[in-house]
C-alpha positions, 0 to 999 in steps of 0.5 A: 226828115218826115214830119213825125220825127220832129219831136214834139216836147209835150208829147210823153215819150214812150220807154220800153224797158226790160224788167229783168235787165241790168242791176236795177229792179224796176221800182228803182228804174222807175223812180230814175226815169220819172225823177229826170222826167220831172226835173226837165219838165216832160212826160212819159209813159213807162211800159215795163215788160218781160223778156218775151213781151219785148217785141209786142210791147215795143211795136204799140209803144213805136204806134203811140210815138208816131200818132204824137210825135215823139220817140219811143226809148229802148231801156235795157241791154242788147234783146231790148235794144234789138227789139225797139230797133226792129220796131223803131226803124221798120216804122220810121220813128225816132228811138231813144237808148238807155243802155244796162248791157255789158259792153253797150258798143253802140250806146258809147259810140254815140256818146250815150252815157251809161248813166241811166238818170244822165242817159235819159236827161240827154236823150230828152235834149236831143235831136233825132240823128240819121246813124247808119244801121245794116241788114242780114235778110229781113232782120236789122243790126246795129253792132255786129252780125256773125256766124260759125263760132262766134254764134256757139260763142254768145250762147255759152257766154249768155249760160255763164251769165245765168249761172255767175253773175252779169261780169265782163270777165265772165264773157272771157271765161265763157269764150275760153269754154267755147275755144276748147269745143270749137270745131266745126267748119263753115264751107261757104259761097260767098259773093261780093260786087263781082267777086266770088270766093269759096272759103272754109272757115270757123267764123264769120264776123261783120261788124257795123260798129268801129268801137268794138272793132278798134276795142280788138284791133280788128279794124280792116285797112280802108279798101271803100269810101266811108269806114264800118260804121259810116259807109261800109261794113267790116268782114272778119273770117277765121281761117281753121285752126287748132286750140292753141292758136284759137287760144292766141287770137283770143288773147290777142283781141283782148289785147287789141291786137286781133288783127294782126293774126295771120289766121284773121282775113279781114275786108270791107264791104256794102253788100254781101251774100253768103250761103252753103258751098255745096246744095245739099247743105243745111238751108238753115243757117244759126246766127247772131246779130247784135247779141241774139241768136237766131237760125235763118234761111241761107243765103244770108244777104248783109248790107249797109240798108239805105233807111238810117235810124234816127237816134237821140244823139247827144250833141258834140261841139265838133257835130256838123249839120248831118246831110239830107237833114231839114231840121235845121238843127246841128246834128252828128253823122253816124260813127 
């Protein structure tokens, strides 16, 4: 592990944290990090900020960490989370998560709790871990990446939010209204090691994340070495179908028994490359990665990326010493 993710403990830790995530204003937000800072004995520069300052903001916070070795800590939901990964993982520098999402998949798979004051008093404990982080093009994600529906999907639900409130039901609702329009088919080229397969399709889904997977009942059999997550990538692609069968996939993911859906095919994989069937199809494709919704140019490469992310994990009892680690110190392999 380079040098500068060996965290120096008087250096102040740097927190980029979304004003406008969460249920907590910014003076409360302030007065926890700090009150925690205080009772362990460490230092921090707050960097508060707008949705669209996130980026920038976050590429001068990894600069400051890495001139002082120390971390920069990413407070807010998935657009926060998105942006100090961007940042964090280009450069090499150790992150910190404090989550105020929804469903906060990659926070709980790494045993962070959803605890602010207790999220950070664990991250100023902890040791930067290598967890595994995947690629669509040049862009990273930590939990899922899709395109198809489940994009329309995440557009509608952001929209329910706005107007009713940020309420998990609320994501249910606003799938149902998704479902009801959905139409659209994908004809997609989609290559793999030495397999080629042309597909139609309404979605596809590839999850690095085996929380949310098994949350849905979506895990794929084990097919490679590793699992989503921790060696591979997971592949679900909905085959088309009307309305009422689009209504019993959702409820049975809601049920955790997705993948039982006849209509779900599902695989893993380290690399994949999908584009357009046919050439004179749209170079453009819309996406979504870890709750945010892009358009990209086709085709779109998806892999596990060597590079890791080094996270403040909290330690567990069962943590083992993480393989090509010279810390020297306990540390987890990625979930």
């Amino acid at each position: 592990m380079a040098d500068h993710l060996q965290i120096d403990p008087s250096a102040p830790v740097q927190f980029v944290i979304n004003g406008a995530a969460g249920s907590k204003d910014a003076d409360a937000m302030r007065q926890i990090i700090e009150s925690t800072l205080q009772a362990e004995g460490r230092r921090g520069d707050l960097h508060f900020c707008s949705p669209d300052e996130i980026t920038t903001v976050a590429r001068d916070a990894v600069q400051r960490a890495l001139s002082t070795r120390t971390a920069v800590v990413s407070v807010g939901g998935d657009g926060t989370l998105n942006a100090v990964t961007q940042a964090t993982h280009a450069a090499g520098c150790a992150m910190g998560v404090v989550p105020l999402g929804t469903f906060n998949y990659f926070a709980r798979t790494h045993g962070i709790p959803e605890d602010p004051a207790e999220a950070v008093r664990q991250l100023l404990r902890a040791t930067p871990t290598p967890v595994q982080v995947a690629g669509i093009n040049e862009r990273v994600f930590l939990v899922n990446a899709s395109l198809g529906l489940y994009p329309d999907l995440l557009e509608d639900r952001e929209a329910f939010k706005q107007r009713f409130g940020r309420k998990r039901w609320i994501a249910l609702v606003a799938a149902c209204a998704t479902l009801f329009r959905a139409r659209r088919r994908l004809y997609l080229h989609i290559e793999m090691g030495g397999r080629v397969r042309d597909v139609q399709t309404l979605a596809v889904f590839v999850g690095n994340n085996r929380l949310q997977l098994q949350q849905f009942g979506a895990e794929p059999p084990d097919t490679l070495a590793g699992t989503p997550g921790d060696g591979t990538l997971a592949a679900l692609m909905l085959r088309p179908v009307g309305l009422l069968s689009l209504l019993r996939l959702l409820f049975s993911g809601a049920q955790a028994r997705l993948g039982e859906a006849d209509a779900l095919d599902s695989f893993e994989f380290d690399h994949l490359v999908v584009k357009p069937r046919r050439s004179t199809s749209r170079r453009w494709m819309k996406v979504a990665f870890d709750g945010e919704v892009t358009k990209m140019r086709a085709p779109l490469d998806l892999r596990v990326l060597e590079q890791p992310l080094y996270l403040l994990k909290p330690q567990r009892d069962d943590d083992v010493t993480a393989p090509g680690s010279d810390t020297g110190a306990s540390t987890g392999a990625a979930q």
